[in-house]
N, C-alpha and C positions, 0 to 999 in steps of 0.2 A: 330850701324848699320845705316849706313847713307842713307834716299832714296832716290834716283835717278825721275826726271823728266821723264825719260822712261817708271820705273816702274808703275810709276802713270797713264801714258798713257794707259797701257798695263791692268792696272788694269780695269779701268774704260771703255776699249773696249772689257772686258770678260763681266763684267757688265751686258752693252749692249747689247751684242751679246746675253748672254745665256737669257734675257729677254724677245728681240725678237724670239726664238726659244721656248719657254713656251708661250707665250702669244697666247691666242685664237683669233680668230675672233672677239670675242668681247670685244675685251683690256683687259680682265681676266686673270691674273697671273696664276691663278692655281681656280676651284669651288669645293669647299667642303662641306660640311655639314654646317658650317657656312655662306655660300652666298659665294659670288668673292672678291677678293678683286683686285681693279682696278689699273691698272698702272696710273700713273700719270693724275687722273680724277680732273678737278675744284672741289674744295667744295661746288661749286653752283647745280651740280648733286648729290651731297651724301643727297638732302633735301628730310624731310619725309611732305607728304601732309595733311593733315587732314579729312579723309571721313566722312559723314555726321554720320553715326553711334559712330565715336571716339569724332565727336561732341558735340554729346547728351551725354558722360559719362563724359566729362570734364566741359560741363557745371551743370551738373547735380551735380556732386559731389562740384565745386564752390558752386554754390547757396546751396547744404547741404539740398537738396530737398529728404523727404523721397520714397523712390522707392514705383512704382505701378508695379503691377505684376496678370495683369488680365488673366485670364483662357483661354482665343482664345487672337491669335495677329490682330491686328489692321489693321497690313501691309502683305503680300503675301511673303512678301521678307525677313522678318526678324519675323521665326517663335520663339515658345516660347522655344526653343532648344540653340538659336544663344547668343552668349557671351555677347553680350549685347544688349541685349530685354528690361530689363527693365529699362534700360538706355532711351532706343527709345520708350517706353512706354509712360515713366515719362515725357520727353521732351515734347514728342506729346500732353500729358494730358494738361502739365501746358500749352500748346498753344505757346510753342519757338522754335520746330522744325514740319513744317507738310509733309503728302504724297503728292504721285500725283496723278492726275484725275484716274488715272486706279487702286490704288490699293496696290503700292509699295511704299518701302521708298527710296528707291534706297543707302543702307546700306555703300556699297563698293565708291559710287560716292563722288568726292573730293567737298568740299565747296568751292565757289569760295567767294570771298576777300567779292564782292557786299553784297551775301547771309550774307555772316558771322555777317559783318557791321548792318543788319536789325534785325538777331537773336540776338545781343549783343545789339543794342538797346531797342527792346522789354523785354530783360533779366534781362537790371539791369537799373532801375528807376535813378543811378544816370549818366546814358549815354542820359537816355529819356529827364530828366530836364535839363542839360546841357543847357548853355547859347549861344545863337549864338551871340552874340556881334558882334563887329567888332573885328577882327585882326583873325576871322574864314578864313580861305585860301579858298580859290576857285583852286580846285586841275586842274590840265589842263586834265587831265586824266579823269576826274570826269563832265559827262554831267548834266550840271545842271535839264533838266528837264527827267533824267530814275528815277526810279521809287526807287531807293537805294542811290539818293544825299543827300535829310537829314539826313537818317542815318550813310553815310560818317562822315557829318557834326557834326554831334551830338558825333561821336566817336572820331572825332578829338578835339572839344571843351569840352569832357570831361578831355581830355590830356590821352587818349587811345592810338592814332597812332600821331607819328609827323612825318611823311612820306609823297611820293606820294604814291598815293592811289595803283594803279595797279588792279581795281574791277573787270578785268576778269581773273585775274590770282587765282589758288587756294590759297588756305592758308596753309601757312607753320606752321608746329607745333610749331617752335619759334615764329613766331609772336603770334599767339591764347594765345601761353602761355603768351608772354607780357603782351597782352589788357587781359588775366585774370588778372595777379597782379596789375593791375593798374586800374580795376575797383572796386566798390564796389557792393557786393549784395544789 
């Protein structure tokens, strides 16, 4: 059976067609019980963020910190019911992750690159000791005098990040997970 250059047209204009007749408003093939799955999306949208709560359980299980698990929560937001309390306990305890003036820990909020940078420096002594030599980059991204440039610094000259910085963007779960394996407790 031989195929013809038509057929192929024809093929790929059914394709098409029936794809845009299924697709939703919101580029969604079809939403099911599994989520959507998206037509032709970058893989720069499929990234998962990092919330300060998924924070304290990856670092917490890193460092192999034994879990605190006090009787009242700490934080408003993140009672002793929520899947990882004592994840945000622990963090809280050992003084690597804190709340805010009111109350909250604000659970579901994404860690931004900056934040991350200052928790994984106070986290692992060998990010802290880290040597600023020369050949530390001076990121353009990275304002020398906010309040989160050494510990840029110190993540980079641990050989944590060899990147631009990007400290107002969140943290993606690939990177977090990188500068875990590449730190030591």
């Amino acid at each position: 059976m031989k195929i013809k250059t038509k057929d192929i047209i024809i093929g790929v204009l059914v394709v098409v067609i029936l794809g845009l007749v299924f697709m939703n408003s919101n580029g969604a093939l079809f939403q099911g019980k599994l989520g959507k799955i998206q037509a032709m999306k970058c893989p720069r949208e499929n990234v998962q963020y990092v919330p300060r709560a998924k924070l304290a359980y990856l670092l917490v299980r890193d460092l192999g910190i034994p879990l605190v698990t006090p009787r009242v929560a700490t934080f408003s937001d993140v009672p002793t019911d929520h899947q990882l309390f004592a994840y945000v306990e622990t963090a809280h305890a050992g003084g690597y992750l804190t709340g805010h003036p009111d109350g909250t820990f604000g659970p579901e909020r994404f860690i931004t690159r900056a934040e991350f940078a200052s928790v994984i420096r106070n986290a692992y002594p060998s990010v802290e000791n880290a040597s600023l030599t020369t050949g530390v980059p001076v990121f353009t991204d990275v304002d020398n005098s906010s309040w989160y440039s050494e510990s840029v610094k110190k993540l980079y000259a641990s050989g944590a990040t060899r990147i631009e910085y990007r400290p107002a963007d969140n943290v993606e779960l690939s990177f977090a997970t990188a500068v875990f394996s590449n730190v030591a407790p």
